[in-house]
N, C-alpha and C positions, 0 to 999 in steps of 0.2 A: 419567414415570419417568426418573432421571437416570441414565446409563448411565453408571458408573465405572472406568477402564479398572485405574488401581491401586490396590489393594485399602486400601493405606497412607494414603490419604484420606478413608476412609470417614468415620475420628473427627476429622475435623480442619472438614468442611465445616458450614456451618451454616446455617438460613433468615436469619436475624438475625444479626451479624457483631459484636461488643464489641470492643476496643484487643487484649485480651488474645489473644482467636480469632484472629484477624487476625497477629498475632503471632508465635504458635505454625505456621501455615500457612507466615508468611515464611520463619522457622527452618528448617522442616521442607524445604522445597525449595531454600536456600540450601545445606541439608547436602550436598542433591542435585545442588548445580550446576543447576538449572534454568535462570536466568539467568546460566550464565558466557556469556562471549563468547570466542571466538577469538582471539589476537595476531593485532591489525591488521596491513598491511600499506600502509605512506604513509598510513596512522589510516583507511584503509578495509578492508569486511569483507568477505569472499564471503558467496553467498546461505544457505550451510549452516554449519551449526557441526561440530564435533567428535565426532567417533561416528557420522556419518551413513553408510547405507551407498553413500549414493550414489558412482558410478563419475564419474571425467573426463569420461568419454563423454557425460554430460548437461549439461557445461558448468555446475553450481550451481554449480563452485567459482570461476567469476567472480566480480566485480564488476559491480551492478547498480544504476544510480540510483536508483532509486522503492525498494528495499529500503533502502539506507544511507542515506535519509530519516528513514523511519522506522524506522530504528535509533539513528539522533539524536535524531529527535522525544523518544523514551523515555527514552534518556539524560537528554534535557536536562530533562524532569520528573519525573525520578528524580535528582537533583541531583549528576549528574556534568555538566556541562557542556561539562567539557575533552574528552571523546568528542566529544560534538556538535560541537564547531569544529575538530577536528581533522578529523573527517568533510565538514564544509561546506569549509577548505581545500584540502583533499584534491581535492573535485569541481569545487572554483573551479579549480585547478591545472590538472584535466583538460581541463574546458570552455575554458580559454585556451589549453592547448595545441594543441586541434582545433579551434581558433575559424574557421579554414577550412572546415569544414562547413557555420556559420550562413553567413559570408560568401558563399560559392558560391550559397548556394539565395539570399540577397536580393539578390544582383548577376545574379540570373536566369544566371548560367554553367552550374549542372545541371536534369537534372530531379528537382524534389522526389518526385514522384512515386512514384521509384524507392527503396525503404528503404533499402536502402545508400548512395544517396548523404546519407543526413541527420546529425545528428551523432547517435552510435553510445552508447545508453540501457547495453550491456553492455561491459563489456571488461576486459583484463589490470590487475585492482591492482598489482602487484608492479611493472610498468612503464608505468603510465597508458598505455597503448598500445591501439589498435583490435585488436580479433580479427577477422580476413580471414574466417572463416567465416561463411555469408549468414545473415543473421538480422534479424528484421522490426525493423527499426529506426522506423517511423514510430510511436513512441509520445507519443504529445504529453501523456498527462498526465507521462512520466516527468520531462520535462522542466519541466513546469510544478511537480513536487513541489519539485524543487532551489530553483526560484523563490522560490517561496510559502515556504520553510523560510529560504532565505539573508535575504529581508523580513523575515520576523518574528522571527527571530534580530539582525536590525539593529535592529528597533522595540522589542526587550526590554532594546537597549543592550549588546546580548553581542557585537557588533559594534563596535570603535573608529568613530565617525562618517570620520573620513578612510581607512580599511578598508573602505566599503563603493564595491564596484568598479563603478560608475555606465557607465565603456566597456563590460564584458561584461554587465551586467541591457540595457543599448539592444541589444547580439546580440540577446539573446529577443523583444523588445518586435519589434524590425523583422522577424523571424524570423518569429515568429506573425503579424504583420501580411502576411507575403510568402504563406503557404502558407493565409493565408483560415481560420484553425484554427478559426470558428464553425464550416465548411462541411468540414472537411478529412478526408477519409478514412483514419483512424490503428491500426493493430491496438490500443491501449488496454491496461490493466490484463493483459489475458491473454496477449497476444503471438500474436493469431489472425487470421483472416480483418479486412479494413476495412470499416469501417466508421464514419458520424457518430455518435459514443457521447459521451451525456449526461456519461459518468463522465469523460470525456477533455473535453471543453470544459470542464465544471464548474471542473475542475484547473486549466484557464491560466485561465481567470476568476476563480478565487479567487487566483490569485499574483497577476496582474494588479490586484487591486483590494490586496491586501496592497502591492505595489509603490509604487502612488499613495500608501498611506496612510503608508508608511514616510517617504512624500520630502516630502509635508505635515508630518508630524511634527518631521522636521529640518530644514525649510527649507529644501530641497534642492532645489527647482524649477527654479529656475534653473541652477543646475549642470549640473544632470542633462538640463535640455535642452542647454545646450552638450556634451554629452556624447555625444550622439545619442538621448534620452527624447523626444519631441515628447508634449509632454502632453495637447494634441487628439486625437493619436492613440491616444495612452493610453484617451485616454477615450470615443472612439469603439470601441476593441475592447473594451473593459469590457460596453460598450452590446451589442454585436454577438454576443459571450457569451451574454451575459444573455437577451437575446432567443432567441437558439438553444434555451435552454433551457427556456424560455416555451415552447417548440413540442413539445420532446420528451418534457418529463419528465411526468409518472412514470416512463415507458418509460427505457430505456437507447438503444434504437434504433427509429427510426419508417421509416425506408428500406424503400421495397419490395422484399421479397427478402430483406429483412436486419432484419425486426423484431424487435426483445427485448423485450419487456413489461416482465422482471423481472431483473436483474442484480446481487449483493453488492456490485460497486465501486462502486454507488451509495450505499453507506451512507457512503465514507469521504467523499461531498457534505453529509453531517451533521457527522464528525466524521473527523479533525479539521480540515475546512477549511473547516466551516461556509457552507457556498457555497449552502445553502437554508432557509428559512424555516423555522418549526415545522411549519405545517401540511403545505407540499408531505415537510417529515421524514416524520410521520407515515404520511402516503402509500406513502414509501418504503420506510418500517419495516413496515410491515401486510403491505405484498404481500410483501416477502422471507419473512416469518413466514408467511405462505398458501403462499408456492410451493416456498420452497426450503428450510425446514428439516428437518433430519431427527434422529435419532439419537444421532448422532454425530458434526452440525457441521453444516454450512449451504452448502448446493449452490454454486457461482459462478452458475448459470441450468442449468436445464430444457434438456438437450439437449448438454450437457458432454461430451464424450467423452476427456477426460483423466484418466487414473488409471481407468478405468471398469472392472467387470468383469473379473478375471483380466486385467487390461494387461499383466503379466510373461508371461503365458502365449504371451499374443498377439503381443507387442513383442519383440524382441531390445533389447537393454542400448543399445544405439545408435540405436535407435528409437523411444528413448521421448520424450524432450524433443527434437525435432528441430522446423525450422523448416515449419510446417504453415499459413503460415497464408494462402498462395496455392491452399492444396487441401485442406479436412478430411475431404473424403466418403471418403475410406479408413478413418482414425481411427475416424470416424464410426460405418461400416457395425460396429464392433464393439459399438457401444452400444444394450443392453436399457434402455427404458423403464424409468424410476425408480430405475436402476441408477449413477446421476452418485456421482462420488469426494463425500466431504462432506467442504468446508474446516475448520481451525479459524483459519484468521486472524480469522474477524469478531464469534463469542460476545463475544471480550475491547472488541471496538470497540462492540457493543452496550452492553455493560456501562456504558463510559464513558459514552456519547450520555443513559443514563437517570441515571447518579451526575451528570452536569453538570445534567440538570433538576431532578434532587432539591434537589442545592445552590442552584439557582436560584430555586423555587420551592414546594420543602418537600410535594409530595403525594408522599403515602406507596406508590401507585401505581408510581411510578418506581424508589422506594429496591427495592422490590418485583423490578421487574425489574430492576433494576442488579444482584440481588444473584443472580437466576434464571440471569441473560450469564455473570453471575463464576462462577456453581457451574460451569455448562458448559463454558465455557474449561478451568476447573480439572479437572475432570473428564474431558478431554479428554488430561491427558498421559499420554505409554506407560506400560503395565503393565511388572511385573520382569521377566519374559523376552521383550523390546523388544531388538531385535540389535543399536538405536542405542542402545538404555539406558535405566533406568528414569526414567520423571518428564521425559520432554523434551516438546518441543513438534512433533507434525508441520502439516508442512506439510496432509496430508490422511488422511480415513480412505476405503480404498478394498475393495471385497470380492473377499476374496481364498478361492476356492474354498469360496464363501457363509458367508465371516466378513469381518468390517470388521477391518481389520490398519491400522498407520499406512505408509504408503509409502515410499517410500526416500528422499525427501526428508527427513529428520527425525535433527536439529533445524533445522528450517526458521529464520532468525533473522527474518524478517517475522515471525511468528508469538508469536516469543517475547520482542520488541519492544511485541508488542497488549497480550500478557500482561503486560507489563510495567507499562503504559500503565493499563489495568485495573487492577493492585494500587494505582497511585500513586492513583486515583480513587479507589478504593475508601478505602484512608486516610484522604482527607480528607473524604471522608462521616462514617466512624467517628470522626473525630474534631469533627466540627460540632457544634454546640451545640444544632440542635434537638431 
């Protein structure tokens, strides 16, 4: 049963999608502002949009790599493109102006170890500048998303070939070479506790292999080893990836002590970074669908204690996104069984992973569920008396005195980026020929 938070979609949704339905839905949320975006700031976004109730004190109104990834991603196939490269300049910008962080950690001068000394996944857009506030910086897929996006933004040719900055891609390459990143303990997608997480290698081994292929493409071998790219080592961490991943996955985390079986940032190793096969896809897709879906969105893992249960009730406003991820058993002790916040980032990335098999391969299975992700997604934005406003996208739905409410993150723009990412999918389904 599809639970529909705004009542205004009722007549708009369908099992079956035509040019025309599809259309009318665009309309319909375009009147809404669904997909506005916020005035950049140096063509970067914070993590929330406009209307959100969220305070300062949570820090979304930073700047976040892994978000303004895919906030380009969507731009760029939704055919604004000039977003996307304003967005990849932007983070080139940064990344060279703190290029003393990679340097530090491959010149062995700090310890990596420590998050703060790494280069800093959050910070001030208005001034590319670090935020001094501690915060778990060891995120290695963040960095791998800028990678892997700046690649195949140069391999799509949206990159001038003498544009594409070969000194700062060798930062990453010796970067990840220095901190072992098959083996490297990173808080990952969620910003928690370390650990070796499938979803965080996956990420530098899909740039990494996007990398090589961009520099094959252009001929760029040689350069790029003058550069500092050594392409043995290229491809020995390719190798080293891959392997890693050979041992973990399905799981997210095989560590003792630190097992996950089942995690959602696993999906984005389908899509969009393709960093797995069909069949280990599959795999992934099944168990998230067994373990973590629900209602209302689809859990991040079994045992989440974020947004959980009355969190306002529990939390003071400055304790709700705080840096947790050297200690969660506090957070923690709040969380009732089956009670985990439910995302919507990942409905709309489902969506896709099935609309790319359908296009691929035409069983009508897929279109099926492409279109089950898409109702969900859609079904997912705020009702009219939403205090961020009707029709947005949140970040998540959490129960709030035994109702699922969207939380104060919302409009989440990760979120409304998936959505995005999803409608472009979906179009070109509806518009196929078979």
């Amino acid at each position: 049963m599809l639970c529909v938070h705004n009542e205004t979609l009722l007549d708009l949704l369908r099992q079956r999608y035509l040019p025309a339905d599809l259309d009318a839905l665009r309309r319909h949320l375009l009147h809404h502002s669904t997909f506005a975006l916020p005035e950049p700031v140096n063509g970067l976004y914070p993590a929330i949009g406009t209307g959100s109730r969220d305070a300062a004190a949570s820090g979304y109104r930073r700047v976040w790599v892994r978000d303004n990834c895919y906030i380009a991603l969507s731009q760029l196939r939704a055919g604004t493109p000039a977003i996307a490269l304003a967005i990849v300049a932007a983070l080139r910008c940064y990344f060279r102006k703190h290029r003393h962080r990679f340097e530090a950690i491959i010149d062995g001068a700090v310890d990596f170890h420590l998050p703060m000394n790494r280069p800093h996944i959050r910070f001030d857009g208005a001034t590319l500048a670090e935020v001094e506030r501690k915060w778990p910086h060891a995120q290695n897929d963040a960095l791998g998303y800028f990678l892997w996006l700046y690649c195949r933004m140069a391999g799509e040719g949206l990159l001038a070939e003498d544009g594409i900055d070969l000194e700062l891609l060798a930062l990453f390459v010796r970067y990840f070479a220095r901190i072992e990143f098959w083996r490297d303990e990173d808080s990952g997608h969620w910003e928690e506790g370390r650990k070796v997480s499938a979803s965080s290698v996956g990420t530098v081994t899909a740039a990494l292999r996007e990398l090589r292929a961009v520099l094959l493409r252009t001929g760029r071998e040689e350069e790029a080893a003058a550069n500092g790219i050594d392409p043995q080592l290229l491809h020995r961490l390719i190798g080293a990836g891959q392997a890693a991943l050979a041992e973990i996955l399905p799981a997210e985390s095989v560590q003792a002590g630190r097992r996950r079986p089942v995690d959602g940032a696993l999906l984005f190793l389908v899509y969009p970074l393709q960093a797995v096969d069909d069949a280990m896809a599959d795999r992934i897709i099944a168990n998230v669908a067994a373990s973590l879906s629900g209602a209302h969105g689809i859990r991040r893992y079994r045992g989440d204690s974020y947004w959980c249960a009355d969190y306002k009730t529990h939390l003071r406003e400055g304790e709700r996104s705080v840096d947790c991820s050297d200690n969660l058993a506090a957070r923690d002790a709040l969380l009732r069984e089956g009670e985990e916040a439910q995302w919507c980032i990942f409905d709309p990335i489902l969506s896709v992973i099935h609309g790319e098999r359908w296009l691929r391969c035409g069983d009508d299975n897929q279109r099926r569920l492409q279109v089950h992700h898409f109702n969900r997604a859609i079904a997912q934005l705020t009702a009219a008396d939403c205090p961020s406003g009707p029709l947005r996208c949140p970040e998540a739905y959490y129960l709030e005195r035994g109702v699922y409410v969207p939380n104060d993150q919302t409009p989440l723009l990760w979120t409304q980026s998936n959505l995005l990412l999803a409608f472009q999918c979906m179009a070109r389904t509806v518009a196929a020929p078979r």
